[in-house]
C-alpha positions in Angstrom: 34.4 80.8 49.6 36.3 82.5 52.1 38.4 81.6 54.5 37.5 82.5 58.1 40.3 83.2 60.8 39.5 82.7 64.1 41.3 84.4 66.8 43.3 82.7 70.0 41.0 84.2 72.2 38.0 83.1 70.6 39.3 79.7 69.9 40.1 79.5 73.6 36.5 80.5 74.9 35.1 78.3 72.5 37.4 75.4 73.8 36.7 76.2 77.6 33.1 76.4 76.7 33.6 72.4 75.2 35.4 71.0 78.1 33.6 72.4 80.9 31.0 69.9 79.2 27.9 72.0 79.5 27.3 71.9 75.7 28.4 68.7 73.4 30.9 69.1 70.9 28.5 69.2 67.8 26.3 72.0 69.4 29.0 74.0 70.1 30.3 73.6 66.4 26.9 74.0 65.5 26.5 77.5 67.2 29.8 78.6 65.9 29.2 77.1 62.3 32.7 75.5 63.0 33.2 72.0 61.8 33.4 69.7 64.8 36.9 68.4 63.6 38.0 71.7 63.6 36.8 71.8 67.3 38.8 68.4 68.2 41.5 70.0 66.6 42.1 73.2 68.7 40.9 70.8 71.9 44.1 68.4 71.3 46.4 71.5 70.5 45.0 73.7 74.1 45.1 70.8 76.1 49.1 70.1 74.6 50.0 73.3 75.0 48.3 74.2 78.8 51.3 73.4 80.3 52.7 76.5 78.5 50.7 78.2 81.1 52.4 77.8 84.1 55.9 77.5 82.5 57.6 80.7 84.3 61.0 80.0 82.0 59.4 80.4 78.9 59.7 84.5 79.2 63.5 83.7 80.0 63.8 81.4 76.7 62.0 83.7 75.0 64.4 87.0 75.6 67.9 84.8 75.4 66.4 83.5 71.7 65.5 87.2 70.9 69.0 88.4 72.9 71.0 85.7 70.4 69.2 86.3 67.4 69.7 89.9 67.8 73.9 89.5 68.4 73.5 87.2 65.0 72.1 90.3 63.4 74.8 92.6 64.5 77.1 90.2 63.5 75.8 89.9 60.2 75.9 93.6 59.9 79.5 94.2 61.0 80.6 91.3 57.9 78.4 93.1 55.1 79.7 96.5 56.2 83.4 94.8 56.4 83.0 93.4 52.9 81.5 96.8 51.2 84.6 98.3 52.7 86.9 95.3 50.7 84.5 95.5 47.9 85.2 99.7 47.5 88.9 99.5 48.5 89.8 96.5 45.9 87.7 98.8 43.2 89.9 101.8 43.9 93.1 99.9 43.6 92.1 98.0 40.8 91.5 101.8 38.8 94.6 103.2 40.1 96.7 100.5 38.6 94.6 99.4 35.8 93.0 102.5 34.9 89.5 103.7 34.9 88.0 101.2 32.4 89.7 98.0 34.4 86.5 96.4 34.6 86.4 95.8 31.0 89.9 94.4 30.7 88.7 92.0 33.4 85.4 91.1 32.6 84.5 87.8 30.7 82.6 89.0 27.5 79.9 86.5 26.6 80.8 83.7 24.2 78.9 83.9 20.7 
C-alpha cells in the first residue's frame, strides 16, 4: 500500500471545511477517505500555527536566517579554498626538498 501525500493547500481546505462546522469530522474524513485522526491532527497543527498568518516579521526572520546562512557559506568557501592553497604549497615544498617520491619516505606502510 501506498502512501498518499496530501498537499498544504488541500489539507487547509479540508481543515476550513471542518471548522466552519457545516460537515462533522467523520464525514469529512469519510469523503476524503482520510482517517479522522489524521484530520485532528492537521486541525491542532493549523490552529498552532494561524498565528503565523499575521506575523509580518516572519519575512524579516526568514531573509536574515537565509542572509547568515549564506555569509557561513562564504565563509566556509574562503577556508577550503585557503587550505587547498596550504595543502598544494606544503606538497611543492615537501618535493623540492625531499624529492619527487617524498610521499613514500613519509608515509606509514601498513603493519603485517
Amino acid at each position: 500500500m501506498r502512501k498518499r501525500t496530501f498537499t498544504p493547500e488541500f489539507k487547509a481546505k479540508v481543515i476550513i471545511e471542518l471548522l466552519k462546522g457545516e460537515k462533522e469530522l467523520s464525514q469529512l474524513a469519510s469523503e476524503h477517505e482520510i482517517a479522522p485522526n489524521q484530520l485532528r491532527n492537521w486541525k491542532s497543527e493549523f490552529l498552532e500555527n494561524a498565528a503565523n498568518a499575521f506575523d509580518n516579521k516572519k519575512d524579516e526572520k526568514l531573509k536574515e536566517s537565509l542572509k547568515s546562512s549564506e555569509a557561513e557559506k562564504d565563509d566556509l568557501y574562503k577556508k577550503v579554498g585557503q587550505l587547498t592553497t596550504q595543502v598544494d604549497w606544503l606538497k611543492k615544498k615537501s618535493e623540492e626538498l625531499f624529492g619527487p617520491d617524498w610521499e613514500s619516505k613519509f608515509t606509514p606502510r601498513p603493519k603485517r
